[in-house]
N, C-alpha and C positions, 0 to 999 in steps of 0.2 A: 237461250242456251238450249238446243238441241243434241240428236246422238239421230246422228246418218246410219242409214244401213250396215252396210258393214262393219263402224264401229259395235252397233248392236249384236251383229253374228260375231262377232270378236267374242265380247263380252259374253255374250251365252254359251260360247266353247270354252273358255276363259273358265268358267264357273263350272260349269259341268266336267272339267278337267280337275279341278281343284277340289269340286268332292269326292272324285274319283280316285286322286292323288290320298285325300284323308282315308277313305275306306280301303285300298290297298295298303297303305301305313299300318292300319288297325289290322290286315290281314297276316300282314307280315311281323308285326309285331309280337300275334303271340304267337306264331311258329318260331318265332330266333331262338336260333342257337349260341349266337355269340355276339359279344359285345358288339362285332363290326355292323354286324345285321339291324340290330337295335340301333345302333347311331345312325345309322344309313333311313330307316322309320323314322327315325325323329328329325330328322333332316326333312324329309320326303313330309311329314305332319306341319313341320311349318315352315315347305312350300306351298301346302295343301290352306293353311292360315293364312296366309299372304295374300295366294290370287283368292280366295274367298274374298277377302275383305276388301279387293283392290276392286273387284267389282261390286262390290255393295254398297263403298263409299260415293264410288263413281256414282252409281245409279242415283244413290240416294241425293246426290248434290246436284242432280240434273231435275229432280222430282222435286226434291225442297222449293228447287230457286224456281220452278215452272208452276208450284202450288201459293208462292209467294210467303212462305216461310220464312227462307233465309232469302239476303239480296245477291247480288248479282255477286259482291264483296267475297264476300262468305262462299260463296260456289266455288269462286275460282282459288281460291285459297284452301279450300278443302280437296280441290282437283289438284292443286301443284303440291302439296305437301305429302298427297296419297303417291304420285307420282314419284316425287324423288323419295322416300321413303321406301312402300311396299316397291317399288318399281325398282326402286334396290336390291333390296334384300329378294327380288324375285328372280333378279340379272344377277346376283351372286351364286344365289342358289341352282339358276340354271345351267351356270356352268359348271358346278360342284356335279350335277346329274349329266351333264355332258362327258365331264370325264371321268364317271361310274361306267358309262355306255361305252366309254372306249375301253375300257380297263374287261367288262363283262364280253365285249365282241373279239378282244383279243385273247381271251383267258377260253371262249367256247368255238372260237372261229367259225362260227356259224353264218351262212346269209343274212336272217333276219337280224343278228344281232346287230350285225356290221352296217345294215341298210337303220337301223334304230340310233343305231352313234353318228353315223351321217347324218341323218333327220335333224339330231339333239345336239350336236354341233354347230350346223348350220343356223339353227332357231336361235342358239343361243349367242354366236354371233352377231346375228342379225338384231338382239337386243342387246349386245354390247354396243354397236354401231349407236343403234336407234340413244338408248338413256345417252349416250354421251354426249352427241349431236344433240339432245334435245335440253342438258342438262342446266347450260345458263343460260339458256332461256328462260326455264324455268325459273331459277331462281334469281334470276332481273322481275318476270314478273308478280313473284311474290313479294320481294321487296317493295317495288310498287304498289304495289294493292294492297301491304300491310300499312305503308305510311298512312294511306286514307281509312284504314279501318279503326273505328271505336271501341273502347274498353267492352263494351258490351259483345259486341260483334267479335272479339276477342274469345269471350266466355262462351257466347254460343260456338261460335267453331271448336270449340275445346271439346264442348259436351256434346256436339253431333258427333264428333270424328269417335269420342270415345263410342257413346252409345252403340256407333253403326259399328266397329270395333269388335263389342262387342255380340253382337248379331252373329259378326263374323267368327268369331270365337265359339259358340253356342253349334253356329252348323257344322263346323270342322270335328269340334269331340263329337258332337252325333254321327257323323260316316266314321271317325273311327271308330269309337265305340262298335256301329253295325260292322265291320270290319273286323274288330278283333269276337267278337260273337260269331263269324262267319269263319274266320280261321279258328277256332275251338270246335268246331264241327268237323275239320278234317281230320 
């Protein structure tokens, strides 16, 4: 079990977007003014929770099963569940920010906004497409791999997915936290 190139430059924008997503959260959070602004941060906080942890599970289940930690079992079971899970809730939410982008480009009629709700339209899209096309597949081959999998191998996948979870958890309130620190300076 490998990670190709470009899955890797995925995963490193992936990441660096999603702490970036937390620390703008924390920006904007304590400048709001209103309820909508606040819901809109907390929304954007755990999208920013999501692709965190979607790449650090991943990682982690490429490095486990390559360090001979967890087996082969356990890898792909922690890859399909991070999948349809975070991979959800990242294709929900990106469309929720999709059409913030069309609502802000139409409310400022700006260039840039209107080239930003294109961008964020089309990505999100392109991950409606992708999760649903890839969906029972997905969940064929975890069915499969669960049959073979042991009680044991049960528990550990429980307690990586949480642990690395929570990793993921830990980095996201640290950008926001620096984030709303950073918006109190304004």
């Amino acid at each position: 079990m490998t990670l190709d190139l470009l899955t890797c430059v995925f995963l490193i924008v992936e990441f660096v977007i999603s702490i970036w997503n937390g620390y703008a959260s924390g920006v904007n959070w304590s400048a709001a003014d209103s309820f909508v602004t606040k819901a809109l941060s907390a929304i954007t906080l755990v999208f920013a929770f999501a692709g965190t942890t979607y790449v650090i599970i991943t990682v982690g289940a490429v490095i486990l099963n390559y360090l001979n930690f967890i087996d082969q079992t356990v890898a792909v079971l922690m890859l399909g569940y991070n999948y349809l899970v975070l991979g959800g809730v990242i294709t929900v939410l990106g469309i929720v920010i999709a059409l913030e982008s069309i609502i802000i480009a139409y409310r400022t009629r700006s260039i840039g906004s209107a080239l930003i709700a294109i961008f964020n339209t089309a990505v999100s899209a392109f991950n409606v497409f992708s999760y649903a096309s890839q969906f029972s597949m997905v969940t064929n081959m975890i069915s499969s791999e669960s049959r073979s999998e042991s009680k044991d191998d049960q528990g550990q996948l429980i307690l990586i997915i949480l642990g690395l979870a929570l990793v993921g958890l830990l980095i996201t309130i640290a950008a926001f936290e620096a984030g709303v620190r950073r918006g109190r300076e304004y």
